[in-house]
C-alpha positions in Angstrom: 0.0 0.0 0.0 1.0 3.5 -0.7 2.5 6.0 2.4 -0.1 8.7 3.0 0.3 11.7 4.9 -1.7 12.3 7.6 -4.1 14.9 6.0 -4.7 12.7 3.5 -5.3 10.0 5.6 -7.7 11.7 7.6 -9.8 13.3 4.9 -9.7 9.8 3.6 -11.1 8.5 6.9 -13.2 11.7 7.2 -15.2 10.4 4.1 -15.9 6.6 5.3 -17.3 8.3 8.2 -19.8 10.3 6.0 -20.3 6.9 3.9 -21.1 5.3 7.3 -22.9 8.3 9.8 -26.2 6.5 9.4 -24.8 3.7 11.3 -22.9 5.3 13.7 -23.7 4.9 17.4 -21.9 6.6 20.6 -21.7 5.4 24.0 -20.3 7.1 27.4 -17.6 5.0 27.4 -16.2 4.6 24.0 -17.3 7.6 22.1 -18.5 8.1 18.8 -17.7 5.2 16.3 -19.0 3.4 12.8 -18.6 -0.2 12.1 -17.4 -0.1 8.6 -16.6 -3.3 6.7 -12.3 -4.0 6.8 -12.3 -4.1 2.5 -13.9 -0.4 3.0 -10.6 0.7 4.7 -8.7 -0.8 2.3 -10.2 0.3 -1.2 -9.6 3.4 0.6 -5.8 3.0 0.2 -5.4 2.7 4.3 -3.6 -0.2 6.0 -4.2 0.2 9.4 -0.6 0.1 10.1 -0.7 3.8 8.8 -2.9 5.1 12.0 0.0 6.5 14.2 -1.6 6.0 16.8 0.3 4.9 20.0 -0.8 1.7 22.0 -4.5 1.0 22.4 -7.5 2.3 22.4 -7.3 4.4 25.9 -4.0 5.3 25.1 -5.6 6.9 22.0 -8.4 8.7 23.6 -6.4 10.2 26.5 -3.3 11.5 23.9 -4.8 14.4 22.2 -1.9 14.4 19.7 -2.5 11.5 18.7 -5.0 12.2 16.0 -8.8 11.9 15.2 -9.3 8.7 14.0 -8.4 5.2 15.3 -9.1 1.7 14.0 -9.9 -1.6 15.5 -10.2 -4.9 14.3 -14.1 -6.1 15.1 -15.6 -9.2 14.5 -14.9 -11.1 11.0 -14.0 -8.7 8.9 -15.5 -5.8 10.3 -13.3 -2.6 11.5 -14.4 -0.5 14.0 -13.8 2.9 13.2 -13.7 5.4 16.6 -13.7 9.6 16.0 -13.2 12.4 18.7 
C-alpha cells in the first residue's frame, strides 16, 4: 500500500465516516464510532498500520496528539472505526 500523509489519511477516513454516519452509534464509554466493513478501509488505500496511533485504544483517547481517528479490528471482517 502507498505512504499517505496524515491529512490525506484523515480526509480519507473523514469520508468513510460520512459513507457510514447513518450507522454510527456513541456510548459514554467509547465515544463516537462506525462499524465499517475492513475491504472499505482498504479500497480506501489505508492499512491500518498507517494510524499512528500509540498503543491501544485508551492510550488513544487520552493523547490528544495522537489524531482523530483510530481503527480496531471487530468481529470477521469488520473494522471499528472510533472519531473524537
Amino acid at each position: 500500500m502507498e505512504t499517505i500523509d496524515k491529512n490525506t489519511l484523515e480526509q480519507r477516513l473523514d469520508n468513510i465516516w460520512k459513507e457510514n454516519e447513518n450507522n454510527s452509534q456513541k456510548s459514554e464509554e467509547l465515544g463516537s464510532y462506525v462499524d465499517v466493513e475492513t475491504r472499505t478501509i482498504r479500497n480506501a488505500g489505508i492499512d491500518r498500520g498507517s494510524m499512528a496511533s500509540p498503543g491501544n485504544f485508551s492510550t488513544w483517547r487520552n493523547t490528544p496528539s495522537s489524531g482523530r481517528y483510530f481503527m480496531e479490528g471487530y468481529g470477521a471482517g469488520m473494522t471499528r472505526l472510533f472519531r473524537r
